[in-house]
C-alpha positions in Angstrom: -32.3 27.7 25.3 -29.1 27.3 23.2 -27.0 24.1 24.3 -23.5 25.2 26.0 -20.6 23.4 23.8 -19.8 21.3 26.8 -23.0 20.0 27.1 -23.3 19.3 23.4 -19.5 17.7 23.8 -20.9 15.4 26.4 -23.4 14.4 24.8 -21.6 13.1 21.9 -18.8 11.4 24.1 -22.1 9.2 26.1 -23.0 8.4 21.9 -20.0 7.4 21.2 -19.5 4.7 24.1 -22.9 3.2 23.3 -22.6 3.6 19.4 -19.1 3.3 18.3 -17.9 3.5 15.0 -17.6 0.4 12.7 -15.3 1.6 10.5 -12.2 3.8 11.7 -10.5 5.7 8.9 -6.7 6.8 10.1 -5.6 9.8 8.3 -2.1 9.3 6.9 0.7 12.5 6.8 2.4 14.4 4.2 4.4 17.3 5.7 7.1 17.5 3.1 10.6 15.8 1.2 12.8 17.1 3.9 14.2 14.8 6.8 12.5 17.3 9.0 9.4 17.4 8.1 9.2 13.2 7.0 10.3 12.9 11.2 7.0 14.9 12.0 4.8 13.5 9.6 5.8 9.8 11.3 5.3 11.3 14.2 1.7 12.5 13.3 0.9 9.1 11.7 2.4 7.5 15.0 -0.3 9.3 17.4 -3.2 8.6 15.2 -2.5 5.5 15.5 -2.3 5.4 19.0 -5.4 6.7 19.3 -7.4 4.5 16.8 -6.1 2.0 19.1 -7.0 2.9 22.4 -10.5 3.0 20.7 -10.3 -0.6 19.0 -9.3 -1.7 22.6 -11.6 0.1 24.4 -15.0 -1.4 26.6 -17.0 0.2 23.8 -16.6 -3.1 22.2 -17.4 -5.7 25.1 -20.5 -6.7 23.4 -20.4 -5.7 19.9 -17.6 -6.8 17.3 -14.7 -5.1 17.0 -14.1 -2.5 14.5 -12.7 -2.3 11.2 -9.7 0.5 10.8 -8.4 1.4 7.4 -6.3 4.0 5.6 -6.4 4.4 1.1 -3.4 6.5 0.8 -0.8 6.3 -2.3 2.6 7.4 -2.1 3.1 11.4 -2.0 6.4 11.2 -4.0 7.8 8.6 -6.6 9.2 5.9 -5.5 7.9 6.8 -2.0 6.1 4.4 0.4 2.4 4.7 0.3 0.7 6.2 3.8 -1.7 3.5 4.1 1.5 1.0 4.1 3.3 3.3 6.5 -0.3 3.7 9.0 -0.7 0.2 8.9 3.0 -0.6 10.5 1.8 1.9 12.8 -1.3 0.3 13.9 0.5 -3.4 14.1 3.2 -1.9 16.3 0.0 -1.4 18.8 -1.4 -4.8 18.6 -4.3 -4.7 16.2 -4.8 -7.7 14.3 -3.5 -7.4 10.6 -7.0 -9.0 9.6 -8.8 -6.1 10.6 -7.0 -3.6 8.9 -8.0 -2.6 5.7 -5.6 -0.5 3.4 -5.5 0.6 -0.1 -3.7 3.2 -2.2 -6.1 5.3 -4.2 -5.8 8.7 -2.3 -4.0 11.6 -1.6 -5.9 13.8 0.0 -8.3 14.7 2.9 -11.3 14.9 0.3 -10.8 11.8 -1.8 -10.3 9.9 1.8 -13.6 10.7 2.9 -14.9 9.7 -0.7 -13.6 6.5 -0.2 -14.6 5.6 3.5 -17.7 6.0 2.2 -18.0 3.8 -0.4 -15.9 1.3 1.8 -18.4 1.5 4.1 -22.0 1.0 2.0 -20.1 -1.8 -0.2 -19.4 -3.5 3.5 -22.6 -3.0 4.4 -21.7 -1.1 7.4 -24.8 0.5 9.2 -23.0 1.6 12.7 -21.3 4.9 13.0 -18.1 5.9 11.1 -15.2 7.5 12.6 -11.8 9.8 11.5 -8.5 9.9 12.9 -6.6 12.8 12.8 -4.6 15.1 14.9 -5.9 18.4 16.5 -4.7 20.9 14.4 -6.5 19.4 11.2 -10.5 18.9 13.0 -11.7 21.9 11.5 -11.1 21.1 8.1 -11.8 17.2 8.3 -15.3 18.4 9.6 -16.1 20.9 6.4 -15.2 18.2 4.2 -17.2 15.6 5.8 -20.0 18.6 5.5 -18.8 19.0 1.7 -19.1 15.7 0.6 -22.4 14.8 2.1 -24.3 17.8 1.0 -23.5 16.7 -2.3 -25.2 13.5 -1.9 -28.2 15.4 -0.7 -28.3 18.2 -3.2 -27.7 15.0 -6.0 -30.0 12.6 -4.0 -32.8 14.8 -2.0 -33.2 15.2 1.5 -33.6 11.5 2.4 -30.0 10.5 1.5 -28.8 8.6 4.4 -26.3 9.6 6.0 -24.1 8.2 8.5 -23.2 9.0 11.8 -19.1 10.1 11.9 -17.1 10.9 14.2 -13.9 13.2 13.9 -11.8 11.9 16.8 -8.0 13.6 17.8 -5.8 13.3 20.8 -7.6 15.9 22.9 -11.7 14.6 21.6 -14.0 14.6 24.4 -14.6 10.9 23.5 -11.3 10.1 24.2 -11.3 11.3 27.6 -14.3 9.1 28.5 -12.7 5.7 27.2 -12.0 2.6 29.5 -10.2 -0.2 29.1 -10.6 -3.5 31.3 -13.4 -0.9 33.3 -10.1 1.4 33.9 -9.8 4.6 32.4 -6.1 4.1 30.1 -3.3 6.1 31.4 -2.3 9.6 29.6 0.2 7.6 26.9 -1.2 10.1 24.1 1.2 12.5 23.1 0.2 15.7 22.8 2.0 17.5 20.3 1.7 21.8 19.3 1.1 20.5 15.4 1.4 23.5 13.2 1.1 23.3 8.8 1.5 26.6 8.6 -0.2 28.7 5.9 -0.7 25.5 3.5 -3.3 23.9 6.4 -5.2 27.6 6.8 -5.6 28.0 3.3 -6.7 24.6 2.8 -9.3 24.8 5.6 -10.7 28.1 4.4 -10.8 26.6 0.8 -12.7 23.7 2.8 -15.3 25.7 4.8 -16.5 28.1 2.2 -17.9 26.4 -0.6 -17.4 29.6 -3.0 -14.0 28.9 -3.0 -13.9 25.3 -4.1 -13.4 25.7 -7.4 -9.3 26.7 -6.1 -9.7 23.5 -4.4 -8.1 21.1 -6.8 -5.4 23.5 -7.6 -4.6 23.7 -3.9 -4.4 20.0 -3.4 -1.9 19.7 -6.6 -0.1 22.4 -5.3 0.6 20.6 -1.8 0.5 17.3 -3.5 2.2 17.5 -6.8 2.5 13.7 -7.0 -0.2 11.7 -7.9 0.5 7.8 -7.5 -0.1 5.6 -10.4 -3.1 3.6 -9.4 -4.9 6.7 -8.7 -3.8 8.0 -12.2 -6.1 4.8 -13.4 -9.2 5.5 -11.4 -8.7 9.1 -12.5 -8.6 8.0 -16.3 -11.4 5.3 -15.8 -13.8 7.9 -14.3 -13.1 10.3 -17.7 -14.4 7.8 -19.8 -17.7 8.1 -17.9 -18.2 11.5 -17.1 
């Protein structure tokens, strides 16, 4: 018998509060130059935050060490401020501790993100689950790139590559919903916002799910992101020498 989607949501809410993620990545936000659009994208950043830390605070952690949250963006435009700087002012302003945030700024995108939480991760030696922040309207296409980038480990490795448990958390994630804190369940502080990127997002997530279309990926992402910070330029010249 085929399991009903809120069985199957369930299920991964009771795994979550007995196995929660070691690692949190929080997605940082690029919506745009104008004033507009840098409001929202604070705004986005703001609520990630705010639910990263109702997880780092949570009872899912009585007994176990608390988690590790990170973010590895650059800046998205020159002389700009760099996301992970920007997600990490947002997670302080909730009270986690600076010494367990761990930042860098070597990406700009939702791909190269999950590249690096991965590599974080095994050179951390991190065996529990992972987890991603994000907001609601960008689940879909978090979840084909966390697909994406571990079937190319397989397809590289074999079958056995191990792969970890992740978690794609958002303001309205069953898991969420089953969170207590001090034994009570938190109050509803998490904003719920109608996000919407508009035809940029759609074409991105299509690009995402069908692997046929990949190869428009990386013009995509230099369309949307047309600045690519200078450390990154590095890696990206390193990683030429070797390929």
């Amino acid at each position: 018998m085929e399991m009903q989607p809120s069985v199957e949501l369930s299920r991964q809410a009771e795994s979550f509060i007995s196995n929660p993620p070691g690692l949190i990545l929080v997605f940082d936000n690029f919506r745009g130059v104008s004033a507009k659009k840098k409001s929202l994208a604070e705004l986005t950043m703001h609520l990630r935050a705010q639910v990263a830390s109702l997880v780092y605070f949570s009872d899912c952690y009585k007994d176990k060490d608390k988690p590790f949250l990170c973010c590895f963006a650059g800046e998205h435009e020159k002389d700009g401020i760099a996301g992970s700087k920007r997600v990490k002012e947002h997670l302080l302003s909730f009270g986690i501790p600076e010494e367990k945030i761990i930042t860098s700024q070597t990406t700009i995108t939702t791909r190269t993100d999950i590249t690096k939480l991965h590599s974080v991760a095994k050179a951390r030696h991190i065996n529990s689950p992972l987890a991603i922040v994000t907001t609601d309207d960008h689940v879909k296409r978090t979840k084909s790139e966390v697909d994406n980038h571990f079937s190319y480990h397989v397809k590289k490795h074999g079958p056995n590559y191990p792969i970890p448990q992740i978690y794609i958390l958002s303001p309205m994630s069953e898991e969420l919903k089953q969170l207590t804190i001090d034994g009570r369940r938190p109050m509803e502080i998490v904003q719920q916002v109608e996000f919407d990127h508009g035809y940029g997002e759609k074409l991105a997530t299509i690009l995402a799910k069908y692997p046929i279309l990949r190869i428009f990926q990386p013009l995509a992402e230099k369309t949307t992101h047309p600045y690519t910070p200078i450390r990154l330029k590095r890696i990206q010249k390193i990683l030429k020498k070797f390929k």
